[in-house]
C-alpha positions as CSV (number, residue, x, y, z in Angstrom):
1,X,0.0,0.0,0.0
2,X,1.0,3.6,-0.5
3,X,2.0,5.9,2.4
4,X,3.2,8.9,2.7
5,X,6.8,8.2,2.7
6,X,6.7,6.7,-1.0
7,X,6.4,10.1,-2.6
8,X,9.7,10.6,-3.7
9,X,10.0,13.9,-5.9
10,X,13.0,14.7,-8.3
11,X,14.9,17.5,-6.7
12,X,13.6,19.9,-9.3
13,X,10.1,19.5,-7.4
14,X,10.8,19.7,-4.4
15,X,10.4,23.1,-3.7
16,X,6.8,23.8,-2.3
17,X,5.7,27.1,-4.5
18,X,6.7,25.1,-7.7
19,X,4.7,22.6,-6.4
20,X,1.3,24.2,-5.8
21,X,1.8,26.4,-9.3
22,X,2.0,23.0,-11.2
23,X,-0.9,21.2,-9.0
24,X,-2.9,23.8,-10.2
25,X,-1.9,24.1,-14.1
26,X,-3.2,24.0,-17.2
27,X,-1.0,21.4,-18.0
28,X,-2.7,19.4,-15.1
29,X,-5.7,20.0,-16.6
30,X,-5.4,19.0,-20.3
31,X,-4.2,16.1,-18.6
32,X,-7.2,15.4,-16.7
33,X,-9.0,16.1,-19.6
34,X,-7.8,13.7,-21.9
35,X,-8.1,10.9,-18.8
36,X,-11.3,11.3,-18.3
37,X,-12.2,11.1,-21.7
38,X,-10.4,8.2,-22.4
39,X,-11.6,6.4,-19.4
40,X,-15.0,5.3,-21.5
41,X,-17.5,6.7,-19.2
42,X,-20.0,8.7,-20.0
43,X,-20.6,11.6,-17.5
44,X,-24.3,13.2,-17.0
45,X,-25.1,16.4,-15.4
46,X,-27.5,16.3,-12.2
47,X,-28.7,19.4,-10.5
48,X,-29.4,18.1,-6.8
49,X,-31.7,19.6,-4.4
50,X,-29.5,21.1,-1.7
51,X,-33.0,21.5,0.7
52,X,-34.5,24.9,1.5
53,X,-34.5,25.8,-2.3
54,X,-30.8,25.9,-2.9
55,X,-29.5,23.4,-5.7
56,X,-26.0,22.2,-6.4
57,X,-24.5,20.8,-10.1
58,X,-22.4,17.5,-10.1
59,X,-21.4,15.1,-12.8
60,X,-21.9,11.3,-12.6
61,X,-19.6,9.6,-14.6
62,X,-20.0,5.5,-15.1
63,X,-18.6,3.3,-17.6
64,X,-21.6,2.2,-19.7
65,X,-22.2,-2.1,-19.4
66,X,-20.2,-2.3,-15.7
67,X,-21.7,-2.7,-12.5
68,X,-19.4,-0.6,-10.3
69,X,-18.0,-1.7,-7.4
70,X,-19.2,1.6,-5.7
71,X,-19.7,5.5,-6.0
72,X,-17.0,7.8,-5.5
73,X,-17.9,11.2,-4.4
74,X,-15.0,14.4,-5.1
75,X,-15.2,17.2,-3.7
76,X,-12.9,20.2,-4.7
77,X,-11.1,23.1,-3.0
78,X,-12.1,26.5,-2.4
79,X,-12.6,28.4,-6.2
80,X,-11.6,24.8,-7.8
81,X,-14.2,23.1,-9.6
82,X,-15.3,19.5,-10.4
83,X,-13.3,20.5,-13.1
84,X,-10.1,21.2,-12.0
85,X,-7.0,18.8,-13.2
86,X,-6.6,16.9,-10.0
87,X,-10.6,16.4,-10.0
88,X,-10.7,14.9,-13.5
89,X,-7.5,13.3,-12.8
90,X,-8.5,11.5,-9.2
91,X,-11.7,10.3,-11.3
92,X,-9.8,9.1,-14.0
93,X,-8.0,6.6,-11.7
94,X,-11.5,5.5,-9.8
95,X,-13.2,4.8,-13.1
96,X,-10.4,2.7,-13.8
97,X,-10.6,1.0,-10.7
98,X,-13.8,0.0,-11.3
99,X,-16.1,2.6,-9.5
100,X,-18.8,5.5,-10.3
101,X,-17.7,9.0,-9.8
102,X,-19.4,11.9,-8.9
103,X,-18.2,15.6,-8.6
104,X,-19.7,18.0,-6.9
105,X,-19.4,21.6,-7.3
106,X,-20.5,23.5,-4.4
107,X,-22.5,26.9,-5.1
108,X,-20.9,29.5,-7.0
109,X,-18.3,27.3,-8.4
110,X,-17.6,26.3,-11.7
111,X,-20.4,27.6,-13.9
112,X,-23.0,27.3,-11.3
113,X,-23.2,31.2,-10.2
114,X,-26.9,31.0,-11.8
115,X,-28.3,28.0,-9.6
116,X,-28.7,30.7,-6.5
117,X,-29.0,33.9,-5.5
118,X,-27.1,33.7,-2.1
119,X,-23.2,33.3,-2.4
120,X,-21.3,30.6,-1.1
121,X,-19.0,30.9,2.0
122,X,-17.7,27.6,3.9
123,X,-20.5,27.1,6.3
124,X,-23.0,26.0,3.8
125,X,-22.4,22.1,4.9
126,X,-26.4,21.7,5.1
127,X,-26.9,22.4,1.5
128,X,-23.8,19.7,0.9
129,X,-25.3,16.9,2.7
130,X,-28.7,17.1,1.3
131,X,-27.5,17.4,-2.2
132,X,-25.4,14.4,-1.6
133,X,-28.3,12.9,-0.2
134,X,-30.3,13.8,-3.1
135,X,-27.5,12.0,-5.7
136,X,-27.4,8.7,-3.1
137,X,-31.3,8.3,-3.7
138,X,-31.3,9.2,-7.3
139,X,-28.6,7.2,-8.3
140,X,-29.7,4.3,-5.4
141,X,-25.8,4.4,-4.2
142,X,-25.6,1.4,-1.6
143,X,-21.5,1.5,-1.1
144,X,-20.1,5.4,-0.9
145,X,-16.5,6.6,-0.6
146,X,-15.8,10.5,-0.5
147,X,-12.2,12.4,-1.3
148,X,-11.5,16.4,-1.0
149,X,-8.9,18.5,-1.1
150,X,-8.3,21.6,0.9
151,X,-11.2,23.0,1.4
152,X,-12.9,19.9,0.1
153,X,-11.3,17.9,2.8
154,X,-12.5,19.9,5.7
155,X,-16.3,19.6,4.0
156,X,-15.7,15.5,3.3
157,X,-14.4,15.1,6.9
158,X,-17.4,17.3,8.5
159,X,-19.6,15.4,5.8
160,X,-18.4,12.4,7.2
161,X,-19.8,13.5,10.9
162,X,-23.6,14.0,9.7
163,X,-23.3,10.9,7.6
164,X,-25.3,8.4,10.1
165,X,-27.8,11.1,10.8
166,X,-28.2,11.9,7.0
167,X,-28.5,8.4,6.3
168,X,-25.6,8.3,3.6
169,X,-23.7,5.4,3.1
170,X,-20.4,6.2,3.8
171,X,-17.4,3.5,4.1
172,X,-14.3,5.8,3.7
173,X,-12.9,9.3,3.4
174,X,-9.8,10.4,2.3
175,X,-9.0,14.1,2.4
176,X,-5.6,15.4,0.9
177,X,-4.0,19.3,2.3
178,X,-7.5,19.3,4.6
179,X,-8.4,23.0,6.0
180,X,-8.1,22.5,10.0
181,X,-8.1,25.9,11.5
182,X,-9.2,28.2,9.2
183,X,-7.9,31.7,11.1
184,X,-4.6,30.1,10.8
185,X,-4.6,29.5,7.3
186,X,-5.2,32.8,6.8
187,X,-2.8,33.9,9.0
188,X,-0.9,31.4,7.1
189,X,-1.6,33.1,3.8
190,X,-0.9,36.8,4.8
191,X,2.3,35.8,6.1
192,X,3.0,33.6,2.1
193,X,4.5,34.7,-0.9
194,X,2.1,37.1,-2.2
195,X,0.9,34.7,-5.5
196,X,-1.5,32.7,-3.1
197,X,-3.1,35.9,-2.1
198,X,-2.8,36.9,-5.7
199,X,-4.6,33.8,-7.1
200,X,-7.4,33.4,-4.3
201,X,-8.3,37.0,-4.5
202,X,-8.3,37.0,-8.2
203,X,-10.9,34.3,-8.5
204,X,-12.8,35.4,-5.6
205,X,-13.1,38.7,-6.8
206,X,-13.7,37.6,-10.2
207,X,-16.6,34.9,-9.0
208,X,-18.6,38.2,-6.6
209,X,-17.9,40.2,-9.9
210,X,-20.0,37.3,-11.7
211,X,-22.7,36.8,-9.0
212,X,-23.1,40.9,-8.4
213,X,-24.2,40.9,-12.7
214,X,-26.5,38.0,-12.4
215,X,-28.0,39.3,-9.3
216,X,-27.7,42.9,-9.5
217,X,-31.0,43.7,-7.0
218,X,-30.0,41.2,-4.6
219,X,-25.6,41.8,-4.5
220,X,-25.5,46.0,-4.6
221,X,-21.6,45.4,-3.1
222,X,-19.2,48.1,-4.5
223,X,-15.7,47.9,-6.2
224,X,-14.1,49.5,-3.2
225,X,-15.5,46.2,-1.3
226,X,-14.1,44.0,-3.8
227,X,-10.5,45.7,-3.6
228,X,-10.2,44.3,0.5
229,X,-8.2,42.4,1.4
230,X,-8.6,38.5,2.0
231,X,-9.3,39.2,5.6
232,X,-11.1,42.3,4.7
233,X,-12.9,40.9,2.2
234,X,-13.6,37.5,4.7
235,X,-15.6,39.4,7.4
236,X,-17.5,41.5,5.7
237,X,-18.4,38.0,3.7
238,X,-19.0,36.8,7.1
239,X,-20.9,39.7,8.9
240,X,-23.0,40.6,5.6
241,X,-23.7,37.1,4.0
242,X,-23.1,34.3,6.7
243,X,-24.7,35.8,9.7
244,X,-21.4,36.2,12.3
245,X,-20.8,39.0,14.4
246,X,-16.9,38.3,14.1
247,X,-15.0,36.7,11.3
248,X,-13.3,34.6,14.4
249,X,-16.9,32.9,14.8
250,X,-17.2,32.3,11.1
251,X,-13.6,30.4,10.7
252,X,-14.8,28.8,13.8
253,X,-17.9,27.5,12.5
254,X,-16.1,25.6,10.1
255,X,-13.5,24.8,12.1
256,X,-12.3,20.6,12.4
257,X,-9.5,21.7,14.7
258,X,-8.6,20.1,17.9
259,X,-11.2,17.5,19.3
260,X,-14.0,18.5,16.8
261,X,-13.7,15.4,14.6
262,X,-14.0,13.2,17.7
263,X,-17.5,11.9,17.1
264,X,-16.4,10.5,13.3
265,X,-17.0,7.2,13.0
266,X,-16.4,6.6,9.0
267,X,-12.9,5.5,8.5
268,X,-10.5,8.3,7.3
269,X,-7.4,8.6,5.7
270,X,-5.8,12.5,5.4
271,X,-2.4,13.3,3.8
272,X,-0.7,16.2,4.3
273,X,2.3,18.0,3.0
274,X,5.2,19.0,5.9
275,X,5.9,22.1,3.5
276,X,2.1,23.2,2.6
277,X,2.5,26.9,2.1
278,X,-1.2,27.3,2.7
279,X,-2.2,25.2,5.8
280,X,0.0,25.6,8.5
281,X,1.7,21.6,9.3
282,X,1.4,22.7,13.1
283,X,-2.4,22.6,12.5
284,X,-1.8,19.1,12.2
285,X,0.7,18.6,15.2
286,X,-2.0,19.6,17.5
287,X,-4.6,17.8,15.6
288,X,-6.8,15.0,17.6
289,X,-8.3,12.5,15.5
290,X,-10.6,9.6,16.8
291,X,-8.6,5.5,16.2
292,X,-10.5,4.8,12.7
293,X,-8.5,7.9,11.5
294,X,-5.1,7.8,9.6
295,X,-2.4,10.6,9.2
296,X,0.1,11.1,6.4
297,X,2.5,13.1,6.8
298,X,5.1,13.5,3.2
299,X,8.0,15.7,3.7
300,X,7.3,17.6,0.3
301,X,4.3,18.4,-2.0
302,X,3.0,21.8,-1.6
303,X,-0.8,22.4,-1.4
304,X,-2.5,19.9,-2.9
305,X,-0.4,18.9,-5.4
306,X,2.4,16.4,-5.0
307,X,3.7,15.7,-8.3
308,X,5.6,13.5,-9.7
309,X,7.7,14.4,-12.6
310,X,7.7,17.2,-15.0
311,X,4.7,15.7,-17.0
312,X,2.3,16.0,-14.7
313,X,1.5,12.8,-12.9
314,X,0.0,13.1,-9.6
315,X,1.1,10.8,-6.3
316,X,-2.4,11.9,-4.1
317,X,-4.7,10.9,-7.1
318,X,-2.8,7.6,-6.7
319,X,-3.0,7.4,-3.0
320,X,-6.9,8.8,-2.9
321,X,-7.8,5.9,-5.7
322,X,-5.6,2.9,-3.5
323,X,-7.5,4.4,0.0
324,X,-11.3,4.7,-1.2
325,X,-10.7,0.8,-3.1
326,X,-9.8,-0.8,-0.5
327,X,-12.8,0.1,1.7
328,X,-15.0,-1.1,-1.4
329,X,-16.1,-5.1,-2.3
330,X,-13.1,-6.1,-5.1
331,X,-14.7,-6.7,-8.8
């Protein structure tokens, strides 16, 4: 089996801002692209019902004539999209493992800005497990496994608390780079080179920008808002949209830090990168996790990336595909 200590980079990639740049190409995503497509399956579009009127897009991919072993459920990182290379690329490698895939955008990602009128901040976990609720019904999912990244690994992992209550399925979880303590990542990133807060605040901006045009009557915020900064921009997000007082109750309500994952009882497997320049690695020295829940620790790979070699290849795709098999029946 894979750990941790089997990613191996060439020295070239070893530093951690090359790294997350590369996870996050375009060369990572023409190669996703051309996986997916020549995995064989054909991928629909559902628009789930994310309860009190809010819906959510997601794509259910299944290789047409198979029975699959289970479903797969991805779930990206903040301003990613089920489009983003490491999604298509992680799917790629389930499909050829022999299960379903389904990825989720949350709201206001990829071209979803349309589906609602309210904006997305990270507290919106109800919406996520009724829509995934929704897809388990509609697609009568007996045998569910669920990655994330980032972002996408904090909602999985909280996912994977309401799971008995919601009634999903769940058998595993594994969440790569996972956003623990959200004030310190943005400490974190205000103490970064300056191209994270660059790229975040770019597609932020850019995604408000797109919301504010669609709903013009309902989003009346100004440029002058849109030129904060992150944590500028974060609490008035917070105070205006998400209903906190402080934007140190809003990165707490979202929060998996300390004993909060304590009542998960879905096995979990989490790798994390020693030299993420985005989520601090003490986050996870003071982490407590519950026995059915495994840490990785490699010594290089950035945020969210950990590639291989100058082409593009992946290592967490491969260790997110082995993880979520081996919780599922073999074919």
């Amino acid at each position: 089996m894979l750990t941790a200590s089997d990613y191996q980079p060439p020295r070239l990639l070893r530093n951690p801002h090359l790294q997350s740049v590369l996870g996050s190409s375009s060369l990572r995503r023409r190669r996703g692209l051309h996986a997916l497509a020549a995995s064989g399956a054909s991928t629909t579009e559902y628009i789930l019902d994310g309860g009190n009127g809010a819906r959510l897009q997601g794509w259910h991919s299944h290789v047409p004539g198979r029975e699959p072993r289970g479903t797969a459920l991805l779930l990206h990182g903040w301003e990613g999209s089920a489009e983003s290379g490491y999604m298509r690329l992680t799917a790629a490698r389930l499909l050829a493992d022999g299960l379903d895939v389904f990825r989720l955008n949350f709201r206001d990602h990829g071209d979803t800005h349309h589906l609602n009128e309210g904006l997305f901040h990270s507290n919106r976990l109800d919406e996520v497990v009724h829509a995934v609720a929704d897809m388990v019904r509609r697609l009568r999912v007996r045998d569910l496994v669920v990655a994330g990244y980032s972002l996408g690994g904090n909602h999985a992992l909280r996912l994977g608390l309401r799971a008995p209550v919601a009634g999903l399925p769940v058998r595993h979880i594994a969440a790569v780079c996972p956003l623990v303590d959200p004030a310190a990542t943005m400490t974190s990133m205000e103490h970064a080179p300056q191209i994270y807060d660059w790229y975040f605040r770019r597609k932020w901006r850019s995604s408000l920008l797109r919301k504010r045009a669609l709903f013009p009557e309902r989003h009346r915020y100004d440029d002058a808002t849109l030129a904060l900064d992150m944590r500028g921009l974060t609490a008035w997000l917070a105070e205006r949209y998400a209903g906190f007082e402080r934007v140190e109750d809003y990165f707490d309500s979202y929060s998996i830090a300390g004993e909060r994952l304590a009542g998960l009882d879905v096995p979990a497997s989490i790798l994390m990168a020693e030299d993420d320049p985005v989520i601090p690695i003490d986050d996870f020295r003071r982490w407590r996790l519950p026995a059915q829940a495994e840490l990785e620790v490699a010594r290089w790979g950035g945020h969210c990336a950990f590639v291989e070699n100058l082409s593009g290849d992946g290592f967490a795709e491969r260790w997110v595909a082995e993880r979520l098999g081996r919780a599922l029946p073999a074919r």
